[in-house]
C-alpha positions as CSV (number, residue, x, y, z in Angstrom):
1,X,-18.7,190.7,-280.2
2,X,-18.2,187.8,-282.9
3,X,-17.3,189.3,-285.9
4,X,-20.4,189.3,-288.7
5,X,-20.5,186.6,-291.8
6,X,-20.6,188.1,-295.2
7,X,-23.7,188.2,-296.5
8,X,-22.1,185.8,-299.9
9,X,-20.7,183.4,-297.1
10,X,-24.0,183.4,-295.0
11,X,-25.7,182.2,-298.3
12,X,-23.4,179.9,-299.2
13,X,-23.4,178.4,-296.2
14,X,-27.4,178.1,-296.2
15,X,-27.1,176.6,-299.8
16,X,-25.1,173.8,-298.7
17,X,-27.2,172.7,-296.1
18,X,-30.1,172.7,-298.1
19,X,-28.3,171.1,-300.8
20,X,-27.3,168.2,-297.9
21,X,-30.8,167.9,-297.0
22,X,-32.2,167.4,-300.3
23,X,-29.2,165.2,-301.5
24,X,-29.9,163.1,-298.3
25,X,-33.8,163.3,-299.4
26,X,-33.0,161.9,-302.9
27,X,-31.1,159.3,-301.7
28,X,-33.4,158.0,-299.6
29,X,-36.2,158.0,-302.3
30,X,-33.4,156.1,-304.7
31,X,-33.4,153.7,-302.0
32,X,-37.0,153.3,-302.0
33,X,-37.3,153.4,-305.6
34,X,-34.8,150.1,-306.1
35,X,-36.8,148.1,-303.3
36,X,-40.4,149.0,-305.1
37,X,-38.9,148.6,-308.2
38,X,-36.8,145.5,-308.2
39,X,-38.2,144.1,-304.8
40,X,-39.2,141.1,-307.0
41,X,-35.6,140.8,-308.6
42,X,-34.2,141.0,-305.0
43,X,-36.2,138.5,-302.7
44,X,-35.3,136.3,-305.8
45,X,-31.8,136.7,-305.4
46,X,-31.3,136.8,-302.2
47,X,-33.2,134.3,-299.6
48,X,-32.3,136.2,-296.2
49,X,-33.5,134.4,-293.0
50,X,-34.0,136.5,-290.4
51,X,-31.3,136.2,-288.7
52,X,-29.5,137.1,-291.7
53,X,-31.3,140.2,-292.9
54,X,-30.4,141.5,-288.9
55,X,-26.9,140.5,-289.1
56,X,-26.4,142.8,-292.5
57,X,-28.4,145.3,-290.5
58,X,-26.3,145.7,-287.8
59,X,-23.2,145.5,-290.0
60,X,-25.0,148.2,-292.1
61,X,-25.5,150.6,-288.7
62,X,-22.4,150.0,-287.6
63,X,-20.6,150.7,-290.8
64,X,-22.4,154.2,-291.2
65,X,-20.9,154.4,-287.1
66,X,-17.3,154.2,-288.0
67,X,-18.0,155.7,-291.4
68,X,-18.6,159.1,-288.8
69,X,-16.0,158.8,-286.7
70,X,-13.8,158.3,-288.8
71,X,-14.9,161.4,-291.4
72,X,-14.8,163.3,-287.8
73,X,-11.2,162.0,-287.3
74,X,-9.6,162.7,-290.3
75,X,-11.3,166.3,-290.6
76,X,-10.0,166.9,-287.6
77,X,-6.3,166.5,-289.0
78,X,-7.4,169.5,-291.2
79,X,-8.4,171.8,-288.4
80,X,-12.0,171.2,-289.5
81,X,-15.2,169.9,-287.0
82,X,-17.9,167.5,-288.4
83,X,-20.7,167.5,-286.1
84,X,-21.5,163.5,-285.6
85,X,-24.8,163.7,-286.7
86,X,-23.7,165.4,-290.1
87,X,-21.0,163.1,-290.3
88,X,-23.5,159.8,-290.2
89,X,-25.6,161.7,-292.6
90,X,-22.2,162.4,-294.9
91,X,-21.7,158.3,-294.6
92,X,-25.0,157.5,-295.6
93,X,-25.2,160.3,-298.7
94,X,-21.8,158.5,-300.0
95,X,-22.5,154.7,-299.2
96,X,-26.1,155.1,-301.1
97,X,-24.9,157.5,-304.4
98,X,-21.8,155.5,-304.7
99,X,-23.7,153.2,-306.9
100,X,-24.2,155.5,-309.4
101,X,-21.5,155.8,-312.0
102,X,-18.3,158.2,-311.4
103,X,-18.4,157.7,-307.4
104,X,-21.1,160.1,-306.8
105,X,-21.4,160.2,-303.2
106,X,-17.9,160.8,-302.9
107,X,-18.1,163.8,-305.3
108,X,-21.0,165.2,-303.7
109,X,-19.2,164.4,-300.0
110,X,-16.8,166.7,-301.2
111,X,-18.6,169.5,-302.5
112,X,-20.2,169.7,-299.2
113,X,-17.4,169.2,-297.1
114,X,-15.9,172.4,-299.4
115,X,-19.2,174.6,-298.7
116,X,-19.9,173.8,-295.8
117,X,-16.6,172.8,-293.4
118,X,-14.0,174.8,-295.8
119,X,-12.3,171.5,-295.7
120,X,-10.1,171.6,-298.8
121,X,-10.4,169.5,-302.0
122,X,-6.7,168.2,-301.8
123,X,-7.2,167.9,-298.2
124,X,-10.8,166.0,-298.8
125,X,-8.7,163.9,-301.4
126,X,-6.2,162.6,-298.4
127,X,-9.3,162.1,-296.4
128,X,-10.8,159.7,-298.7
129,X,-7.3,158.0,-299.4
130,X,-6.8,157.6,-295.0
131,X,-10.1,156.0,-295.1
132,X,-9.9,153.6,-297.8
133,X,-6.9,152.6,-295.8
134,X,-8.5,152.2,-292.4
135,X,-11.3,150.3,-294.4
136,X,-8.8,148.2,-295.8
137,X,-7.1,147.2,-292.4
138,X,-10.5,146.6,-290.9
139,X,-11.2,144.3,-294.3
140,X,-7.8,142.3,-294.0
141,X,-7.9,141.9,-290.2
142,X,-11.9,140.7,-290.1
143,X,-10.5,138.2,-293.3
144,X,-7.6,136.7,-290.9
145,X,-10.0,136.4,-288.1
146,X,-12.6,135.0,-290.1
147,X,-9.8,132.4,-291.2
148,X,-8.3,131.9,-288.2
149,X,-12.2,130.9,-286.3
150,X,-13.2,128.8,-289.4
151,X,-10.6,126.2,-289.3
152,X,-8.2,128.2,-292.3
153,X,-4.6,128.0,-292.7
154,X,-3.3,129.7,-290.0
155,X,0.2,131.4,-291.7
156,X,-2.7,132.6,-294.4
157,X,-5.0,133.6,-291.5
158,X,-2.0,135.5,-289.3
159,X,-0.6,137.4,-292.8
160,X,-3.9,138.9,-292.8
């Protein structure tokens, strides 16, 4: 017989969820609220082709991919699961509130990562220091690459 949650961690556990759901909620309606908002301001500023507006989507997606795996990875280090779905959810709470002042998403990553995975706050802190590495690497080796199939200076392009 598995041994019975407190009723204080059963709550606290209920409270984070819900606060992940409505933080991913308000996110969302930022979002919207910048594009109805300042639609104007951005069609002015940027003139996306088509083909353009799906390359950034794809690299969007496909940042919020790896932004999971590796939030799965590194929690993993500290004996805790992330489901994949939460952890795509997690990517997408801190890549939208980061633009608010103070690194919000972050901050609110780790609250919920607290309440709801008992992942540590040093531990959540070494977390977000492995990934801005990895995200580093990835940014230095796509720059060399990028150098190296546009015609660059090659010792510049291998460096990278």
């Amino acid at each position: 017989m598995a041994p019975k949650r407190s009723w204080l961690a059963s709550t606290m556990r209920s409270r984070a969820g819900l606060l992940q759901w409505v933080s991913i909620a308000l996110a969302i309606v930022f979002v919207g609220w910048i594009l109805a908002s300042r639609g104007d301001e951005l069609r002015t500023a940027f003139s996306l082709t088509p083909r353009l507006f799906v390359l950034i989507s794809i690299a969007a997606i496909a940042t919020f991919l790896v932004n999971g795996i590796e939030l799965q990875v590194l929690a993993g280090r500290f004996d805790s699961h992330v489901p994949f779905k939460e952890a795509l959810l997690l990517g997408l709470l801190v890549s939208t509130l980061n633009y608010l002042p103070m690194k919000t998403g972050t901050l609110l990553n780790g609250v919920l990562m607290r309440a709801r995975y008992k992942v540590a706050l040093s531990h959540f802190g070494a977390l977000v220091i492995g990934s801005s590495f990895i995200h580093l690497w990835v940014g230095f080796t796509c720059a060399g690459v990028s150098m190296l199939t546009l015609g660059g200076d090659p010792v510049w392009a291998w460096s990278f």
